[in-house]
C-alpha positions in Angstrom: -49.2 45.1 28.5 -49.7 48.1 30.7 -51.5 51.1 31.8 -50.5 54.2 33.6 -52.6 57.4 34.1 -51.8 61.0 33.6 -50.7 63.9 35.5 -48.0 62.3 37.7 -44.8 62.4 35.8 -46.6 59.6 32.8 -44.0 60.8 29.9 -40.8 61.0 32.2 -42.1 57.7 33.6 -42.2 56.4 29.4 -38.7 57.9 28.6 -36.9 56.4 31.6 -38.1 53.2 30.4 -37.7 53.3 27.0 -34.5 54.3 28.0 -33.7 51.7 29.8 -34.7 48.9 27.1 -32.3 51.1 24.6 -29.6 50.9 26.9 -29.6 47.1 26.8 -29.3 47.4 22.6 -32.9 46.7 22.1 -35.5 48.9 19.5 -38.1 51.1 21.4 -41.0 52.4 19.1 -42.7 55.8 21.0 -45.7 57.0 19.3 -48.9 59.1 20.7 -51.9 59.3 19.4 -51.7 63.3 18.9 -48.9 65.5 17.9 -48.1 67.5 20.8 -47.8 64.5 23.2 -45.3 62.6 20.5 -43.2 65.6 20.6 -42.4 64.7 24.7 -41.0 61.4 23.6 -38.1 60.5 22.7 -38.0 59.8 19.3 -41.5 59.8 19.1 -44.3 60.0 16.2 -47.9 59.6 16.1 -49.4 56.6 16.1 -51.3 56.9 12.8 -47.5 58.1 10.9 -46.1 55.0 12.4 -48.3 52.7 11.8 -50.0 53.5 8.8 -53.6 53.2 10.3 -56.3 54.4 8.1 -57.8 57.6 8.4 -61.0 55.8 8.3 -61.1 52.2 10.5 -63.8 49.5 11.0 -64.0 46.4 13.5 -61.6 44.8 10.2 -59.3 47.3 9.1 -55.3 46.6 8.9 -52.3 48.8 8.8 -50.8 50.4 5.5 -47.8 48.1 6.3 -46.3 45.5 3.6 -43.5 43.1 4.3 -41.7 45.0 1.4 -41.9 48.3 4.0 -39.3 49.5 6.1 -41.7 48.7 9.1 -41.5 45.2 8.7 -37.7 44.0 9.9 -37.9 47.2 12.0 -41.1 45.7 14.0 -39.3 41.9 13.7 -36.7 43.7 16.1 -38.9 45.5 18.3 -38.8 44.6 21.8 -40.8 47.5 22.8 -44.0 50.0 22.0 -44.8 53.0 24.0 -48.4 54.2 23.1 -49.0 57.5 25.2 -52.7 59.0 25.1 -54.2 56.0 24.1 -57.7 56.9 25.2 -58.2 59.6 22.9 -57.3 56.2 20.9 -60.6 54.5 18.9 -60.6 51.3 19.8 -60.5 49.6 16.2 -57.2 51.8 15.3 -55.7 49.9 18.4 -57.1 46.8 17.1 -55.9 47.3 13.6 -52.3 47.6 14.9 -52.2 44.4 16.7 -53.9 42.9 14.2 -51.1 43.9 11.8 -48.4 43.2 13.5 -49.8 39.7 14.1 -50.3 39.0 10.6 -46.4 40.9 10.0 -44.6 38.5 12.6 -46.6 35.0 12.1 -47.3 35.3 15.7 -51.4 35.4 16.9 -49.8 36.7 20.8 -50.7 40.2 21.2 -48.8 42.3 19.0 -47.2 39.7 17.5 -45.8 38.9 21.3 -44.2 42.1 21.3 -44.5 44.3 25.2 -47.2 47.6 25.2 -46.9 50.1 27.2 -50.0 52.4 26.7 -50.5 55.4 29.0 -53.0 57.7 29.5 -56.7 58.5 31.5 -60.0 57.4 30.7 -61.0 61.1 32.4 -60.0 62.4 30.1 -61.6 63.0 26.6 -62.6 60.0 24.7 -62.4 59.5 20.5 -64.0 61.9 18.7 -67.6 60.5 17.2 -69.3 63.1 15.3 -72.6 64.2 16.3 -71.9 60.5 18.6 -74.1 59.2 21.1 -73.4 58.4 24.8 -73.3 54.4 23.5 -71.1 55.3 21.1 -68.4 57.2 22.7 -68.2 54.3 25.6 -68.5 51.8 22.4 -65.8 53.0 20.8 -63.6 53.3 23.8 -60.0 51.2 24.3 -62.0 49.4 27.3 -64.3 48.2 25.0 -62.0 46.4 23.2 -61.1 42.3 23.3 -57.4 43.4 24.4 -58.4 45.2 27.6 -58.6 42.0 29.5 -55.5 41.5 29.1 -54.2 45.0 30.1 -52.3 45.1 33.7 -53.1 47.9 35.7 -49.9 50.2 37.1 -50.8 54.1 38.8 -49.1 57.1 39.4 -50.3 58.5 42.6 -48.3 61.7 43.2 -49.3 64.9 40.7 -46.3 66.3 39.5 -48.2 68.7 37.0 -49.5 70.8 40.4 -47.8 72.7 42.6 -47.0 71.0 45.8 -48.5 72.5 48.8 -51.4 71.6 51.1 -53.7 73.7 48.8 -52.6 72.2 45.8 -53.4 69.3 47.3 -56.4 70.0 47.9 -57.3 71.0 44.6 -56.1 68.0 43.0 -58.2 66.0 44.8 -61.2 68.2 43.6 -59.7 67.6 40.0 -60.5 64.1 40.7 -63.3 64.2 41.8 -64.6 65.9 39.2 -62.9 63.6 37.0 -65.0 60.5 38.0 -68.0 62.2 38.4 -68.2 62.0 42.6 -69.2 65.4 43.5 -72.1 65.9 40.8 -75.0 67.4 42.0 -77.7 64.6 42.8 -80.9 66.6 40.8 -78.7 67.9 38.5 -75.1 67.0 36.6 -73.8 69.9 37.4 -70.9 70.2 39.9 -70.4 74.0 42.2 -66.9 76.3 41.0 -65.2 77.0 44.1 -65.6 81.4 44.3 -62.3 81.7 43.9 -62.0 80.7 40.3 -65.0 82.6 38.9 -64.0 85.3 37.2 -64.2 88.9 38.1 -67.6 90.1 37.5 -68.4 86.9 35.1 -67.5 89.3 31.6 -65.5 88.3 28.5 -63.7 91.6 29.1 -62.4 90.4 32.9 -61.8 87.1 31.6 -58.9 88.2 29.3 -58.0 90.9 31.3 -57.2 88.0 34.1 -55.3 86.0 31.5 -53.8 88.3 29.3 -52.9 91.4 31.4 -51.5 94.2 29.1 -52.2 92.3 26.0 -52.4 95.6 24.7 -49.0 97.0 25.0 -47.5 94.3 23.1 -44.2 93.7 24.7 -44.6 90.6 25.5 -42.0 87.2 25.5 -42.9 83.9 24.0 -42.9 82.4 27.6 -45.9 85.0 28.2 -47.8 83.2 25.3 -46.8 79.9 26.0 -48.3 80.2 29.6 -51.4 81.0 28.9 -54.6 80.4 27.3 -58.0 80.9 27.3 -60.3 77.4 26.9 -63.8 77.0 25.3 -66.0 74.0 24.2 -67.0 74.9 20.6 -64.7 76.1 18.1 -66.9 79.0 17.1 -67.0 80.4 21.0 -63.2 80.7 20.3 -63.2 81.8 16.6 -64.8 85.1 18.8 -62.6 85.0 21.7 -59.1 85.1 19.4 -61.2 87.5 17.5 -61.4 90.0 19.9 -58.3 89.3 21.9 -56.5 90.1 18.6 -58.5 93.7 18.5 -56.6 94.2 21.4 -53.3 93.4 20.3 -51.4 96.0 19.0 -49.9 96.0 15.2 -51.6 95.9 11.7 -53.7 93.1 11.3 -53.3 91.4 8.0 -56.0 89.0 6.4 -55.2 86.5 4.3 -57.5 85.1 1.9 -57.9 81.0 1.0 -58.2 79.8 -2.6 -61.8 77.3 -2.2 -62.9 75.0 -4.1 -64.9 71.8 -4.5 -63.2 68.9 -5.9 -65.8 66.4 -7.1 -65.6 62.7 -8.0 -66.4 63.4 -11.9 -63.2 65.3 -13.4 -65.7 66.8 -15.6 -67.4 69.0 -12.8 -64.2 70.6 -11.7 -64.4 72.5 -15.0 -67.4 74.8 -13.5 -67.9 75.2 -10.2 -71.4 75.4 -9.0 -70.5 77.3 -5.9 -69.7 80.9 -5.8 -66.5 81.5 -3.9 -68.2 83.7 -1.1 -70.5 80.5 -0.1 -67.3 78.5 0.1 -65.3 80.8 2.3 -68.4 80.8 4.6 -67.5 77.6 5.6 -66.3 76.5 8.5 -64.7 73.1 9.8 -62.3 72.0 12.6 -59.8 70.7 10.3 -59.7 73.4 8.1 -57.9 76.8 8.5 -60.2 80.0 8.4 -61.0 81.8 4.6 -60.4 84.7 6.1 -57.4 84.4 8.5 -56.3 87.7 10.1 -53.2 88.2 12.2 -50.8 90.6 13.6 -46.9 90.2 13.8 -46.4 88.8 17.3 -49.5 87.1 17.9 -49.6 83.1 18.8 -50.4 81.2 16.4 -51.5 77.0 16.4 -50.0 74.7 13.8 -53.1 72.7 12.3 -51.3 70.0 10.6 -48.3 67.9 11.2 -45.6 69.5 8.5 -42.3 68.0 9.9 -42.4 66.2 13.4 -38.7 66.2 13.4 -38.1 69.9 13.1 -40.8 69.7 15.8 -44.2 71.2 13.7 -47.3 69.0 14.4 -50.6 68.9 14.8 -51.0 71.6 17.8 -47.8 72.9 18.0 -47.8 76.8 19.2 -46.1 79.3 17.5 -45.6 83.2 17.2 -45.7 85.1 13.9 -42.7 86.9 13.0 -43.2 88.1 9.5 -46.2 87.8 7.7 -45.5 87.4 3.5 -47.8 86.1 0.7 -47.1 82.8 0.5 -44.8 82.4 3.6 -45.3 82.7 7.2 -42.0 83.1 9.3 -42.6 82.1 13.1 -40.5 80.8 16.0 -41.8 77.9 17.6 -42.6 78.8 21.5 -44.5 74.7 22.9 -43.4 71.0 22.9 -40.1 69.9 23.4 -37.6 72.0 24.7 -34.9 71.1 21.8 -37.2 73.1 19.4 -38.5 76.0 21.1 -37.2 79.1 19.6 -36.7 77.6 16.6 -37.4 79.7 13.6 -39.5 77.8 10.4 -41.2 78.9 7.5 -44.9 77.9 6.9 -46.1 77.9 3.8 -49.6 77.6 2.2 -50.9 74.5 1.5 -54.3 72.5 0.4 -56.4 70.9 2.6 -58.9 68.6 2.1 -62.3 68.8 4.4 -63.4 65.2 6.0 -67.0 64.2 5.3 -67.9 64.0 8.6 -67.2 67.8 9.1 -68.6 69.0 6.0 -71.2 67.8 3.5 -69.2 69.2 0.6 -65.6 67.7 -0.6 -64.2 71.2 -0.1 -60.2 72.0 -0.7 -58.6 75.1 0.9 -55.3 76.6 -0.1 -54.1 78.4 2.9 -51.7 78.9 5.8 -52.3 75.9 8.1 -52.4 77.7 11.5 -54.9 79.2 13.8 -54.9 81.9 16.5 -53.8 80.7 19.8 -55.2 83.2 22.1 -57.5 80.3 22.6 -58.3 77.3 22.0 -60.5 74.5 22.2 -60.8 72.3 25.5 -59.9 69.0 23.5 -57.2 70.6 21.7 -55.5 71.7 24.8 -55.5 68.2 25.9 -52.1 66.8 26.9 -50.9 70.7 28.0 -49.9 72.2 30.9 -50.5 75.8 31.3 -49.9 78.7 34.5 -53.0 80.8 33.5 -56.0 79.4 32.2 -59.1 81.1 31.4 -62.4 78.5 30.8 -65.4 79.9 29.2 -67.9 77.9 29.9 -71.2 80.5 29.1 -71.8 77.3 26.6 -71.2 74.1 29.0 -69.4 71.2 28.6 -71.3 68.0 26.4 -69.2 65.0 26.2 -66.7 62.6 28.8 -64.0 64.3 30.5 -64.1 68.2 28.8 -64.8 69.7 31.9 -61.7 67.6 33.7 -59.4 68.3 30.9 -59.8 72.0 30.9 -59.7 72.4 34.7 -56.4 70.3 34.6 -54.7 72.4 32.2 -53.6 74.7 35.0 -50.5 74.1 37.1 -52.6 75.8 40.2 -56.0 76.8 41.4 -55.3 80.0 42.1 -54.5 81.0 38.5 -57.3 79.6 36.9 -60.6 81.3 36.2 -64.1 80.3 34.9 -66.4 82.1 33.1 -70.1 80.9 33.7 -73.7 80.8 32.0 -74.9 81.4 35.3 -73.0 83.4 37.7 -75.7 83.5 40.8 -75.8 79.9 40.7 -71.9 79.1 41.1 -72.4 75.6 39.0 -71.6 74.2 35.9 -72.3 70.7 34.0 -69.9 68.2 34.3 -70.5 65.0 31.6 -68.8 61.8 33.2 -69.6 58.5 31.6 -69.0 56.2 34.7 -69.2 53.0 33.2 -66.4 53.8 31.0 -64.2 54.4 34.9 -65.5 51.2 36.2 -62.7 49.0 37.4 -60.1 51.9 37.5 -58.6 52.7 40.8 -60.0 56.2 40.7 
């Protein structure tokens, strides 16, 4: 197995060689562990389609895959497995897939003695742990895990994502530096924003002006959308930020309203429900779309859930509203792969199921799946690249590798702009979990 890190040409790298083995009549599986990045492979899915992992894994759990499946004389030919962003990866859904596949084949080799090529950066954010401590994060990292011993290091040392020039340079090096944690202030962790990337004045107001100039006259391309964005930590900082961006943006807003409901173990209790439907439109989860979605013809819109990766709509993918009907949304498709932008698709509404680590309450919400796009969240942005970014960081970063990610999003230093708590001071937090870079050619 191998390992190659990000921002130097990683998925061109990945398609040249799966390439390569397919050229030679041997199977290549390409998966990712989120929808946007699977959408740069060739032929790629996401590793939890592919594989059938569970939603929820332990230190025991296997794959969804029979020997009665499709899977199985598909994996018995496999030569292959490209695994890009695998350290957004938790460590046990790794596990579960070799585990799998060993059981599958009759083979106890890694992956049933079948090559992995995983790529990726441990900068970069780690798996999601709600309301996770330090330990756990770092616990439930790839490097963690038994098979990182037997991982072989390979780097990309040229960043392809930058613009090259001395001064881009230059700021990539600050990029890494930031990622591992080196230029952290030694009584505080916070690291100093070079003046040139504050924002004007240090306002919500200059920050979308310096993003978004002349959001307001509305005649704007998709490649204006699609080159731009405006970051944030919390999802609730940029619930407000599309809010208002979209006040801006010229057209009649529409707001469409969810159907809620609680679906409860006991068949019984769905005939009443205790919960009045304003309380249940109050609430808010990641995973969920908004009760009370509002949006203007033209405006960006994100894809929340993967509908059809072969038609190019998963989890993350960017889109602009076109026409905005009852039960239908009609957008074109404006990110990922380059086959499927300006593609036009039909959304329709659908019911989602809340997770019980986001809300107390087994909620279910018939709505559009999408979300405003003005901006978005730091980890959601994750695998992106982007000519203007805007970072708001009034409410400062709190886990591994935010602050890295979101400064990496830009394609140059002079187009990116940071919003701070503290303007006088110049600084903002930076969270790096070193042991987790330990051994990395950083």
């Amino acid at each position: 197995m191998a390992k190659i890190m990000s921002g130097c040409g990683k998925t061109f790298v990945c398609n040249t060689i799966a390439a390569a083995v397919r050229a030679q009549g041997k199977i290549v599986l390409c998966v990712a562990s989120s929808g946007i990045a699977s959408l740069l492979l060739e032929g790629g899915k996401t590793a939890h389609s592919t594989f059938k992992i569970p939603l929820q894994v332990n230190d025991t759990s296997f794959c969804n895959i029979s020997r009665q499946s499709y899977l199985f004389p598909l994996l018995q030919q496999t030569s292959l497995i490209v695994w890009d962003e695998v350290p957004m990866q938790h460590k046990y859904a790794v596990d579960a897939v070799n585990r799998t596949i060993q059981d599958l084949l009759g083979n106890d080799s890694l992956f049933g003695g079948i090559t992995v090529l995983f790529g990726g950066d441990f900068r970069q954010t780690l798996p999601v742990i709600p309301h996770g401590l330090r330990q756990q994060f770092v616990a439930a990292s790839l490097r963690r895990s038994s098979i990182w011993q037997h991982v072989e290091m390979h780097y990309l040392q040229q960043n392809m994502r930058l613009e090259q020039s001395p001064e881009m340079q230059a700021f990539a090096n600050w990029l890494l530096e930031v990622g591992a944690g080196t230029n952290i202030d030694n009584n505080s962790p916070t690291i100093a924003i070079p003046p040139n990337m504050i924002c004007h004045d240090n306002s919500i107001h200059s920050l979308i002006q310096e993003i978004y100039p002349g959001i307001e006259h509305g005649d704007k391309d998709d490649q204006y959308f699609l080159d731009r964005s405006i970051l944030a930590c919390k999802n609730d900082i940029v619930k407000d930020l599309n809010s208002e961006i979209l006040e801006l943006f010229p057209g009649e807003k529409h707001v469409l309203l969810s159907a809620d409901s609680v679906q409860f173990d006991d068949a019984g209790m769905n005939e009443h429900q205790p919960y009045s439907p304003e309380y249940l439109n109050s609430l808010v989860s990641s995973s969920l779309p908004l009760a009370h979605l509002a949006l203007k013809v033209g405006c960006p819109v994100m894809l929340l859930r993967n509908l059809d990766a072969s038609k190019g709509l998963c989890n993350g993918t960017r889109l602009r509203v076109l026409e905005i009907r009852r039960k239908v949304l009609k957008c074109r498709i404006i990110s990922g792969d380059a086959k499927f932008a300006g593609k036009v698709v039909f959304i329709p509404r659908i019911t989602l199921a809340s997770s019980a680590e986001d809300l107390p309450l087994p909620l279910r919400r018939r709505q559009f799946p999408v979300r405003l796009a003005f901006a978005m969240t730091i980890n959601k942005s994750q695998g992106q690249s982007l000519k203007h970014v805007g970072l708001d960081l009034r409410s400062s970063v709190f886990s591994h590798g935010q602050l890295y990610v979101g400064l990496w999003r830009c394609t140059s230093g002079n187009r990116l702009k940071v919003l701070l708590k503290e303007v006088d001071a110049g600084k903002t937090e930076n969270v790096v979990y070193k042991e987790v870079l330990t051994g990395l050619q950083l």
